[in-house]
N, C-alpha and C positions, 0 to 999 in steps of 0.2 A: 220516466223510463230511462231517460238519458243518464239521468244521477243515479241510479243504479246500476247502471253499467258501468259508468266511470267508478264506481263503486268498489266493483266485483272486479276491474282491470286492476287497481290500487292494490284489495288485497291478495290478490295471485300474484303482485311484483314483490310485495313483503314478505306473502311466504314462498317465493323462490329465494331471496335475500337471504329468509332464516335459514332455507333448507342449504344453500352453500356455506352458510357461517357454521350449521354443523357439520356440514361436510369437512369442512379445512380443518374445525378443532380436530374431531376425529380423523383425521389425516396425521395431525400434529403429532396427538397420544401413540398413533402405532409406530410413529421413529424410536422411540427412545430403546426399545428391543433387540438394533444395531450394536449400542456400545458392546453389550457383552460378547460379542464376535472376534472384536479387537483385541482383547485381553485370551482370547483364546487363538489368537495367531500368532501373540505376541513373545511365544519361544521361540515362533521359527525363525524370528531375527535373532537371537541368540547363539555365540558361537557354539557349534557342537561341542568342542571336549573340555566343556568346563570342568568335569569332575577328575583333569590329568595337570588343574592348577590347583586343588585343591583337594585330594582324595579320601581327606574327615568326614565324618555325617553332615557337619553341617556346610558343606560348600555350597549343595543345589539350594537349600534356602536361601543362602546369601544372594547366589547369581540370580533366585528369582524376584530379590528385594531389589536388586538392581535392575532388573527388567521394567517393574512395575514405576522407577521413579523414573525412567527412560533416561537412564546416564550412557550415555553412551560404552561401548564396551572393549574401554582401552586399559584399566589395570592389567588384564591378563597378557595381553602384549608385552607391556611394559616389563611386567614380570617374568614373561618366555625371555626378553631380552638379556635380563637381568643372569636369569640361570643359565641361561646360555656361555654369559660372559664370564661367570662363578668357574662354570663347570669349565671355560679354559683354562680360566688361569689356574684351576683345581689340577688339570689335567698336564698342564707345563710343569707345574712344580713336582707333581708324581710323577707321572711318566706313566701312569696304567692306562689313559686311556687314547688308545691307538687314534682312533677319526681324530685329535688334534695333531700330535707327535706327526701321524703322516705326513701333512703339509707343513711343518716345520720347513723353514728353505734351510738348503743345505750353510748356508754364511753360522749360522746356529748352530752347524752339529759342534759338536767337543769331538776332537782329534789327540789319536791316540797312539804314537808310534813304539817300536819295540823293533830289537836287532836281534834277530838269534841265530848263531852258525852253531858245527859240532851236534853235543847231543843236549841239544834244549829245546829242543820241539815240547815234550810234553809239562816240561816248568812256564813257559811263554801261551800253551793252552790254556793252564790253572791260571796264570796271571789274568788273561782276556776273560776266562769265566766269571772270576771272581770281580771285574769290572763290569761285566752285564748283568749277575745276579742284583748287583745293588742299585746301579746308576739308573735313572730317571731319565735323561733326554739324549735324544741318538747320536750315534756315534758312528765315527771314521776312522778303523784301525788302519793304520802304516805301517806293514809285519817288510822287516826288510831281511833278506833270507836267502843263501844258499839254494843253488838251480833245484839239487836232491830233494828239498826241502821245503820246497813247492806245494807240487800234488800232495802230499800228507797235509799242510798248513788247511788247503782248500777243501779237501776230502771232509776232515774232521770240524771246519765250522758248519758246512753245509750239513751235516748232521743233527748239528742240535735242535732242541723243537722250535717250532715257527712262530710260539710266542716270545722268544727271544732273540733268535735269528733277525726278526722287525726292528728291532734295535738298533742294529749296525748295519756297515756294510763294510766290505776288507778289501783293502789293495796288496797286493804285494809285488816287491821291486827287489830286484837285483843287488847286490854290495856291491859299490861303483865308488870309484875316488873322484872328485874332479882334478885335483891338482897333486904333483907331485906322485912320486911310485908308490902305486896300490900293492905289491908285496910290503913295502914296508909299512904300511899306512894298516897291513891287515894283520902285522904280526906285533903291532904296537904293543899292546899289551893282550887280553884273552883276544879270542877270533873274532874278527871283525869290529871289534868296541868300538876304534873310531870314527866308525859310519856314524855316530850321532851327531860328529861336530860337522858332517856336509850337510845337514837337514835343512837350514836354511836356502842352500846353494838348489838342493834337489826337488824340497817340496814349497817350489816358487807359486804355487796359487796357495798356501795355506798362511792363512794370517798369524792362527795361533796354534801351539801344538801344546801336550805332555808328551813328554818323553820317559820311557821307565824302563829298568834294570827287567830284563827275564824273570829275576826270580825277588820280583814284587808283587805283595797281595793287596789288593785294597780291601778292607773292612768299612768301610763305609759311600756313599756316591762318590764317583768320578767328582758329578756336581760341585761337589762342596771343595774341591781343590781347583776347579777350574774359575769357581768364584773368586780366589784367589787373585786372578789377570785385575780386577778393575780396583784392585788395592795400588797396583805399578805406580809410582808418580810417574810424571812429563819424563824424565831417563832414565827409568829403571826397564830393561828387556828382556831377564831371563832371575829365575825365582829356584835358589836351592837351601837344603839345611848345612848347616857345619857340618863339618868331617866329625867333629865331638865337645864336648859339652866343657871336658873341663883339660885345659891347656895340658898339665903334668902331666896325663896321662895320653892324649891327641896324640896320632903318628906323625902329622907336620910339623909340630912344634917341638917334636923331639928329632925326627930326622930329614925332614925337607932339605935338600940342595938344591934350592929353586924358593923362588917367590910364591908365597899362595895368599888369598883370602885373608885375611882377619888372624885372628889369635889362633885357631884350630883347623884354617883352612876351609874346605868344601866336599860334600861328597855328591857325587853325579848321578847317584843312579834314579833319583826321582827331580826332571828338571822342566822346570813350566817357563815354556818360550813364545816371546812376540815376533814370531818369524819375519814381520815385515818393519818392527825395529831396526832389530838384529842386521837384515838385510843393506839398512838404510845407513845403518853408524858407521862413523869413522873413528876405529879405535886407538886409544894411544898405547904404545908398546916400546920397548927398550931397544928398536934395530934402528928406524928413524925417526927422527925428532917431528916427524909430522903422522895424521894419524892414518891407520891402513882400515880396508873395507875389509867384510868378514874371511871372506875366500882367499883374500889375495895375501891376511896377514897368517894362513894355517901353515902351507909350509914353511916359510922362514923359521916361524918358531918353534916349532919340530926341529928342525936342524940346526937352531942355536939351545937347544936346552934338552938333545936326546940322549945326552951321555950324564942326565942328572936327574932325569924321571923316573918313577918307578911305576906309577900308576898308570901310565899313560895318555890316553885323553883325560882323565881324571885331573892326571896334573897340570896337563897346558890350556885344563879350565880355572882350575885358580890362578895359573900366571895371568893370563885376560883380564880376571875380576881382580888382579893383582894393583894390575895399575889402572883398571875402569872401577873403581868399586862403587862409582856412583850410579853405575849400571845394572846393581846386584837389588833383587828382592831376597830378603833371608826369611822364609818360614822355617816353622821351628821344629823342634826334633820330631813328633809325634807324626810329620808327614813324609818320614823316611827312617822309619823306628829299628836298630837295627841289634844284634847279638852285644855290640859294645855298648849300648845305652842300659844294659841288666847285666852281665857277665862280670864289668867290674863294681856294682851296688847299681842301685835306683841311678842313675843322671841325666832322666829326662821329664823332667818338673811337668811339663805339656802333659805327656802323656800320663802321667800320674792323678790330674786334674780331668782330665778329658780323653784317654782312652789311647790307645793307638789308632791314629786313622789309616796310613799305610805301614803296612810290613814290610821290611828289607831283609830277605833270608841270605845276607851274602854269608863269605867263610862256608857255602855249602851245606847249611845247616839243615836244609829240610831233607836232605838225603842222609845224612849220619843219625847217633844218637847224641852228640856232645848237648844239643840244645831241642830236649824233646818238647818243650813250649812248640818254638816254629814248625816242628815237621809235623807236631798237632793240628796244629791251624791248618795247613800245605795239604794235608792230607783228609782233613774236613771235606774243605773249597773238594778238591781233586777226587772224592767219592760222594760227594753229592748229588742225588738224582734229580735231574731237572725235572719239575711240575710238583716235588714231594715239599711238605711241610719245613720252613727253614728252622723252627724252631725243636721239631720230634726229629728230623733225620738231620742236624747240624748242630743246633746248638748245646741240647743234651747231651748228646753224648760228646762232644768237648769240651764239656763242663765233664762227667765223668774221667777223660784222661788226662784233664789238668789237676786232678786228684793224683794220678801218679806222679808228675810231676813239680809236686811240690819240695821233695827235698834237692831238687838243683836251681842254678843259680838264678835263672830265668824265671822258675816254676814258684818260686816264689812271691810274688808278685802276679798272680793270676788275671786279680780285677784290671788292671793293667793293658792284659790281654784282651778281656772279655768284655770291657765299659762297652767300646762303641759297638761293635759287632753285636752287644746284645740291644742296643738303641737301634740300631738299624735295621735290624731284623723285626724288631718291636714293629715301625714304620711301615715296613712294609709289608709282615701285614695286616695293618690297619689298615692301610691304603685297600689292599687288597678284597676285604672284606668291604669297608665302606663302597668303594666304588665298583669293584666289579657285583658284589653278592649283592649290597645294600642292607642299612639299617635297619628294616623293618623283616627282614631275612633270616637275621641273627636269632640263632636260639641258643 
């Protein structure tokens, strides 16, 4: 009786044994119906806007081939960075896209001054337009100006529309002399001209400036002349063209009484300055045998060489580069293009190759008929509606009126005219399209 009981104890403990050995298997088999949970959470660790790195059909497959090998999900950063960084420097070199341009710090803008007394408010307007339709990176106009002359200057920028208005920003100052008498100083040659040789003394926080004639146009960026500055060696401070191209026919080498520049001299009305060179040199000059700082050497030589000037500041800027010529950066015709570089044949090689980059309408030309090329152009710029197509309301139809003037001396030479201005226009807008509308936009 006994051994059957121990019996029957034995096999109730083996099949309790089996019955937990199948318990546990069957325990085992019902885990494995977890994995596929995983793989179905497995987007929500996925950045959300995957389909704004990659907007093709097939970007969601790719992101979800990379889910499934669980790489972690740092290309797309990488690549935010990348475009990010693309799209500045995209955006520096164009100038279309304002969120970078805005925080440009101001050490960056290009500085832009211009002297206008009398009646040249509205030639010094076209001038300023025709530098903001083209230029790319902001700027700091230094409009120096008659009291009268003011409220019209300020009236009329504050006008324009507000996507070019972002562009600049204007000061305008007084005609002030520092040294010596400002009647004389204002009657040197037209009103007010020699306010350009105090810029240094007056606009003591600016490092670099251009400086330009009223009745200058640019046809191509500010930019590309202020690129210009990092050409200067170690002493060169201040960047102009000859007066002209070929001696014989030059008015300094024919009638100068006075020291100038080089073979042809210099002419002033387009001058790119290192204002804190400028400031810093001690020039040498023919009154003392040592050399004078910028201010202190202006009127002495006004008063030793005013009864033999004709040009004015014009000219006691060649006498300076006269005897500093190591001081002189010379660009070349094409960026201060003017009536004498066509009137008497082609003699400006530059521009013949590469376009005119600035226009110089002195001699009056964009108000007469003698030279209907310039007052073509003058009058483009000057009826051009801001926000309209540059190339239907500008450049067509100045191609149309350089058809008329083809049998004058200027008008002969067209392309001349029209190389750069139709590249820069091209430019912008491509720019335009690309980056404001976008390529996928375009029909």
């Amino acid at each position: 009786m006994k051994l059957r009981s121990k019996a029957a104890a034995l096999l109730l403990l083996a099949l309790a044994a089996l019955l937990l050995t199948l318990l546990s298997l069957r325990a085992g088999r019902a885990e494995p119906p977890a994995p596929p949970a995983r793989p179905a959470a497995a987007p929500q660790r996925r950045p959300a806007p995957a389909p704004e790195r990659l907007p093709g059909a097939g970007a969601l497959p790719r992101a979800g081939q990379g889910a499934r090998r669980r790489r972690p999900p740092r290309p797309r950063p990488r690549a935010g960075r990348r475009g990010a960084a693309s799209m500045e420097k995209l955006a520096r070199r164009s100038g279309e896209s304002r969120s970078f341009q805005a925080v440009l710090p101001p050490e960056l803008w290009m500085h832009l001054a211009v002297v206008a007394c009398g009646n040249r408010l509205e030639e010094t307007l076209v001038m300023l337009k025709s530098a903001v339709l083209f230029s790319h990176r902001k700027m700091q106009f230094h409009i120096f100006t008659e009291d009268s002359l003011k409220p019209e200057f300020d009236k009329q920028l504050r006008q324009w529309p507000d996507s070019y208005t972002k562009k600049f920003e204007h000061r305008i100052y007084p005609i002030t002399f520092s040294v010596g008498n400002p009647q004389e100083w204002k009657k040197l040659f037209k009103p007010c001209a020699a306010q350009r040789l105090f810029l240094p003394v007056i606009l003591k926080d600016v490092d670099s400036l251009l400086y330009v004639d009223t009745d200058v146009l640019f046809l191509r960026p500010v930019d590309d002349i202020w690129k210009l500055l990092r050409q200067f060696n170690s002493t060169q401070l201040a960047a102009m063209a000859p007066e002209h191209e070929i001696p014989k026919i030059g008015w300094y080498s024919r009638f100068a009484r006075h020291p100038f520049y080089g073979s042809t001299g210099l002419n002033s009305g387009v001058m790119l300055m290192n204002l804190t060179r400028i400031r810093s040199a001690q020039f040498k000059n023919s009154m003392i045998p040592t050399g004078l700082a910028w201010e202190d050497m202006l009127y002495p030589l006004y008063q030793k060489y005013k009864n033999a000037i004709t040009w004015g500041d014009q000219d006691l800027l060649n006498i300076i580069f006269y005897f500093n010529p190591e001081c002189l950066y010379v660009f070349p015709c094409q960026w201060n293009y003017r009536p004498d570089h066509c009137m008497y044949g082609s003699n400006c090689k530059e521009a013949e190759r590469e376009g005119v980059s600035v226009l110089h309408g002195n001699r009056g030309v964009y108000h007469d008929d003698k030279q209907p090329t310039f007052k073509a152009l003058y009058e483009a710029i000057r009826d051009f509606p801001f926000q309209d197509n540059l190339f239907q309301s500008m450049y067509y139809p100045l191609q149309l009126k350089f058809l008329e003037t083809v049998h004058t001396l200027c008008g002969r030479i067209p392309q001349v005219f029209l190389k750069q201005i139709e590249k820069t226009m091209k430019r912008a807008y491509e720019k335009h399209v690309i980056i404001r509308v976008g390529p996928n936009q375009m029909h």
